[in-house]
C-alpha positions in Angstrom: 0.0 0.0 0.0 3.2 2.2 -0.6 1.5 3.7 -3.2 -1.2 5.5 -1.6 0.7 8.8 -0.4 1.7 8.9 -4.2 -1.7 8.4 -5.4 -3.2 10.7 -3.4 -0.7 13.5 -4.1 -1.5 13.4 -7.5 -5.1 13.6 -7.0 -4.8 16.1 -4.8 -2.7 18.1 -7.9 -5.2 17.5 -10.2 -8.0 18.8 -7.9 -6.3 21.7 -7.3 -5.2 22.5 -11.0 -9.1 21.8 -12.2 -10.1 24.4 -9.6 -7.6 27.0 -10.7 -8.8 26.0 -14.0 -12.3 26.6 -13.2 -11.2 30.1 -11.6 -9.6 31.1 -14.2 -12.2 30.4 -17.0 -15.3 29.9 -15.5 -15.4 32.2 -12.2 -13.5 35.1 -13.8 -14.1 34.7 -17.7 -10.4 34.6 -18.5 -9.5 38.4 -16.8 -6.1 37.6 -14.5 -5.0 35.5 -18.0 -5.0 38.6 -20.2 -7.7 40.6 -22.1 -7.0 38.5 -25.1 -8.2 35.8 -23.1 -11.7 37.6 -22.4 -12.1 38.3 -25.6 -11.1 34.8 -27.4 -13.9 33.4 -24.4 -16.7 35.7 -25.4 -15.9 34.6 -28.5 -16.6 31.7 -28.4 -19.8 32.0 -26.3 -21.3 34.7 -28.6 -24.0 32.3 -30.6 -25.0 30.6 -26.9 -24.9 34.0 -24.9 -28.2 35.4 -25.1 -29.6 32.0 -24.0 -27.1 31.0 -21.2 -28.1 35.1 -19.6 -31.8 34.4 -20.5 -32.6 38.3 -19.9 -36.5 38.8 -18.6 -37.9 41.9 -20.5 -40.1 43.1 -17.9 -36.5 43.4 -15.2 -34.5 44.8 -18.2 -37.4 47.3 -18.8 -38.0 48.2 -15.3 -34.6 48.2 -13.6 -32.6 49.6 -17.1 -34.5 51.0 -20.2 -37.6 52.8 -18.9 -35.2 54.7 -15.7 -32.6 55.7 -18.7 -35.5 56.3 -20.9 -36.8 58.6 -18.3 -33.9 60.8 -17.6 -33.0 61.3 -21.2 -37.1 62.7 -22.1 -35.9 66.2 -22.4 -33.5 65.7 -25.2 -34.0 65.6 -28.8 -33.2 62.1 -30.4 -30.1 61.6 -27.6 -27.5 59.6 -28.7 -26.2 56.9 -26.1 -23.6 54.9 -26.6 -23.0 51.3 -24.8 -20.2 50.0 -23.7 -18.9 46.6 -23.5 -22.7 45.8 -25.6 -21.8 42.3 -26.2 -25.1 40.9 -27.8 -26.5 44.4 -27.7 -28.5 43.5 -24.8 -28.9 47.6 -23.7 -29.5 48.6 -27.3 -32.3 46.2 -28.0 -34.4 46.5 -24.4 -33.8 50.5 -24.9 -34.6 50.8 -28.4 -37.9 48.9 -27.4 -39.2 51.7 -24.7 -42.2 53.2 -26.6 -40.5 57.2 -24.8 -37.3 56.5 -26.2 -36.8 58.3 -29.5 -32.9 58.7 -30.1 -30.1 55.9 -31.2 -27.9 53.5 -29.7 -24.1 52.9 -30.7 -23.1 49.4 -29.1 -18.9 49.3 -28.7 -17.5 45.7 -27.6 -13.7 44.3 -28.1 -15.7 40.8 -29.5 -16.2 40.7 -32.4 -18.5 37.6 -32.5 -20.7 39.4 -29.5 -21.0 42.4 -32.5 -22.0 39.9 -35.3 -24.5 38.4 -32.7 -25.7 42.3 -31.8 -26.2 43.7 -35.4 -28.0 40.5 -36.4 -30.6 41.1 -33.5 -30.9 44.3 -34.0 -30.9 44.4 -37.9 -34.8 45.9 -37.6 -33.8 48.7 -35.8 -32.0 50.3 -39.1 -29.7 53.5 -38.2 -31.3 53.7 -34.7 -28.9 51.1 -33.8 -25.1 50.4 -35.3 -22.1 48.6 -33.6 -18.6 49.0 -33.6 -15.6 47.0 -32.9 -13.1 48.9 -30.5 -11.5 49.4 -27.1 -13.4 50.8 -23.6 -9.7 52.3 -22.6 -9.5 54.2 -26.0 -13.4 55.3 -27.1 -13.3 56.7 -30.7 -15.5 59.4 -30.1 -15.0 63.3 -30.1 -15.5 64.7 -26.6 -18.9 65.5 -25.1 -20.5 63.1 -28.1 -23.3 61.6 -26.2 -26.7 62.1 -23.9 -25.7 58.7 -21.7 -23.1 56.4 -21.6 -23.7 52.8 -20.2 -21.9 50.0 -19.3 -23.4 47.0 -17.9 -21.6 43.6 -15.7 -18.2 44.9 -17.5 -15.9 46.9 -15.3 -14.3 44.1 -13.5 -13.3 42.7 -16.9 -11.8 45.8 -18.8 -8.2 46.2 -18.4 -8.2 49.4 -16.7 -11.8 49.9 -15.3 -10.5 53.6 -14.5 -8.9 54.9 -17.6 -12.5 53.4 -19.1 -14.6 55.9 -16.7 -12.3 58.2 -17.3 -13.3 58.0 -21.7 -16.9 57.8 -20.9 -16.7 60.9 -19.1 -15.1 62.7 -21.7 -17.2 61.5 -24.3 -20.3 62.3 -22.2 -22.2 65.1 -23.0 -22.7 67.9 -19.6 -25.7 67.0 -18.0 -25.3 63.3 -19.9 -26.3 60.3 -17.5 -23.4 58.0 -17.3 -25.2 54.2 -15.9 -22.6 51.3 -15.0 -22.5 49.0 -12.8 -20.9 47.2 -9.6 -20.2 43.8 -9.2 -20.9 42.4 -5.4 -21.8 39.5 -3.3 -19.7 36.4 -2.8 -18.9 36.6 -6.1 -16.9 39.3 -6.2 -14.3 38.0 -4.0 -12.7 36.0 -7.0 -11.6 38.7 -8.5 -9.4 39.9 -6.4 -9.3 43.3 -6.3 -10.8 44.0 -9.8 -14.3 44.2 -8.2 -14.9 47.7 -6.5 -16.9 48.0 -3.5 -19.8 50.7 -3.3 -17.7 53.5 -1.4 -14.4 53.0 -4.1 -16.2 53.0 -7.0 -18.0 56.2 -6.1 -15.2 57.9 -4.9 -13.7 57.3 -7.9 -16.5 58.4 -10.3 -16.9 62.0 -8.3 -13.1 62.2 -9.0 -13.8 62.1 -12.7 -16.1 64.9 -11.9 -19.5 62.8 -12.2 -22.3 64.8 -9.3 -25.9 62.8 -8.2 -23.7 59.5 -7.6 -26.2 56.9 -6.9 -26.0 53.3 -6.1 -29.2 51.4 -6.7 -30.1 47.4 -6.4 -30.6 45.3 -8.8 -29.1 41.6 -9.2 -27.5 39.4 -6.7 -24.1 40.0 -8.5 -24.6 43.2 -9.5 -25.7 47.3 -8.6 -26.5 49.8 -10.8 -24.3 53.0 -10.2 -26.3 56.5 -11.8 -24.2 59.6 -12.2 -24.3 62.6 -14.0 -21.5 64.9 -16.0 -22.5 68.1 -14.4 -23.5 70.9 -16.9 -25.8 74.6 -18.0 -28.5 72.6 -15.1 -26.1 71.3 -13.1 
C-alpha cells in the first residue's frame, strides 16, 4: 500500500489544478490570463450568450430601459452609446421603450458578441449600429453623447479607471453615465478587480460625475447612476 501517499498527491494536484482551471475560466471569464483571453472566451460564447443570460424583458425594462428612458425625455433624439454591448443587450431592451426616440451605438472588443448584436438588432436600421473597439480608447469626439452605459463589465476591462475616465469625456454635460458594480460572494474572485460601493463612487466623483447613486438590482450586480455636471447642473 506504498502507493497510496503517491496516489493521493497526485489527485490532490489535479483537484487543485481543475479548480484554478475553473477560476480562471469559468469564475472570472479569463480576466487575470490577459484581455485576449476575455475576448477569445466571449468569442466563443457569442451564438449561446443570449440563452445561457436568458434576460427577462419586464427586469431589463424596469430596472434599465424605462429609468434611462426617463432621464433622457428632455432631449431631442439623444444619442447613447453602450459600452462593452456584447449581444446588444442595452441597445435592443432601450430601443424597445415606446418614450425613447434617439439611437444606440453598441462598442465591444468581441467581435463575434458584435455579429451576434447587429443581427438582433438588424430591424432597428440606423437607430442602432455597432462597432468593434477598445473601452480604454473610445473613438469618439468629446462630449459626443446624452448617456453612456456599461453594464456587468468593469471588472473585466483592463483598466476599469482609464474606461470611466473616456466615458466621461465623451459624455455630454448633464449626460447620464449608468454602469454597474459587481458584489456579493462573487466578487471575491476577483481579487481586487471588483470595486466596492464606497471605491467606486469615490472614484467616479473624481472624474467629476455629481448625483452618484448606487441602486439594487441583481444578486451579482448594482446599478451605479451619475451625471456629468452641466448649464442645469
Amino acid at each position: 500500500m506504498t502507493w497510496l501517499p503517491a496516489a493521493l498527491a497526485v489527485l490532490l494536484l489535479l483537484a487543485g489544478l481543475g479548480w484554478l482551471l475553473h477560476w480562471l475560466l469559468i469564475r472570472t471569464e479569463g480576466v487575470f490570463l490577459g484581455h485576449r483571453v476575455v475576448v477569445w472566451l466571449y468569442d466563443l460564447a457569442a451564438t449561446r450568450y443570449d440563452a445561457i443570460k436568458q434576460y427577462d424583458p419586464d427586469t431589463e425594462s424596469a430596472f434599465v430601459a424605462w429609468p434611462l428612458s426617463r432621464r433622457l425625455k428632455h432631449g431631442p433624439a439623444p444619442l447613447v452609446l453602450d459600452v462593452a454591448t456584447g449581444t446588444g443587450r442595452l441597445p435592443f431592451f432601450l430601443l424597445a421603450e415606446p418614450t425613447f426616440n434617439g439611437r444606440v451605438i453598441g462598442l465591444d472588443a468581441s467581435a463575434a458578441m458584435l455579429a451576434q448584436a447587429a443581427t438582433k438588432l438588424a430591424d432597428q436600421g440606423e437607430r442602432a449600429a455597432f462597432i468593434h473597439g477598445a473601452a480604454g480608447d473610445l473613438p469618439f469626439p468629446d462630449a459626443t453623447f446624452a448617456a453612456v452605459t456599461c453594464l456587468e463589465a468593469l471588472e473585466f476591462l483592463p483598466d476599469d479607471a482609464v474606461a470611466l475616465a473616456e466615458m466621461v469625456r465623451v459624455l455630454q454635460p448633464d449626460g447620464v453615465l449608468l454602469t454597474t458594480r459587481r458584489q456579493g460572494p462573487e466578487a471575491g474572485y476577483f481579487l481586487g478587480r471588483a470595486r466596492g460601493r464606497e471605491e467606486l463612487e469615490a472614484l467616479l466623483a473624481d472624474l467629476g460625475l455629481s448625483d452618484i447613486r448606487s441602486q439594487p438590482w441583481q444578486v451579482e450586480y448594482e446599478l451605479v447612476w451619475a451625471v456629468k455636471p452641466g448649464a442645469r447642473g
